[in-house]
Phi, psi and omega in degrees: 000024204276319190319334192257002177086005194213088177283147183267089179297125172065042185233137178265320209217131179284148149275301182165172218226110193259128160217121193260143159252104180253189182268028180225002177118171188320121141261120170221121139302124135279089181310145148180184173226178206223087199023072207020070146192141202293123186224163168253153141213174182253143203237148160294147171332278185328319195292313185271014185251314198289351186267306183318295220274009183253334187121007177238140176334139171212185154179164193230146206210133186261101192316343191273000194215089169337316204262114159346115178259014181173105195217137179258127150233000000 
C-alpha cells in the first residue's frame, strides 16, 4: 500500500475499508489480513477514500443508525 503514499503497517492483503462518521469527525479502519489472521488498522481519511476509488469494498456508517447508511462492494 505504500503506492498510495500511507503505509499500512502490518497488513499484507486490505480486506475492505471502514469509515464511521461520528461528531468529532471521519474515523477509518483498514480491515485484511495478515499471516492468515484478520487485523484492523486505523487509516487516514485521504488513505480510505483513495482505497474506496481503487475498488475495495468499504462501507460507511452513522453512529445514531446500526445499519450501513452507504456501502460498496
Amino acid at each position: 500500500m505504500k503506492e498510495l503514499g500511507v503505509p499500512i503497517t502490518g497488513v499484507d492483503r486490505v480486506g475492505w475499508v471502514r469509515i464511521e462518521l461520528r461528531d468529532s469527525g471521519p474515523v477509518c479502519h483498514v480491515v485484511g489480513t495478515t499471516r492468515r489472521r484478520m487485523i484492523e488498522r486505523p487509516v487516514p481519511l485521504a488513505t480510505a477514500t483513495a482505497l474506496m476509488a481503487r475498488g475495495v469494498p468499504s462501507v460507511v456508517r452513522h453512529p445514531s443508525n446500526s445499519r450501513p447508511v452507504a456501502a460498496r462492494t
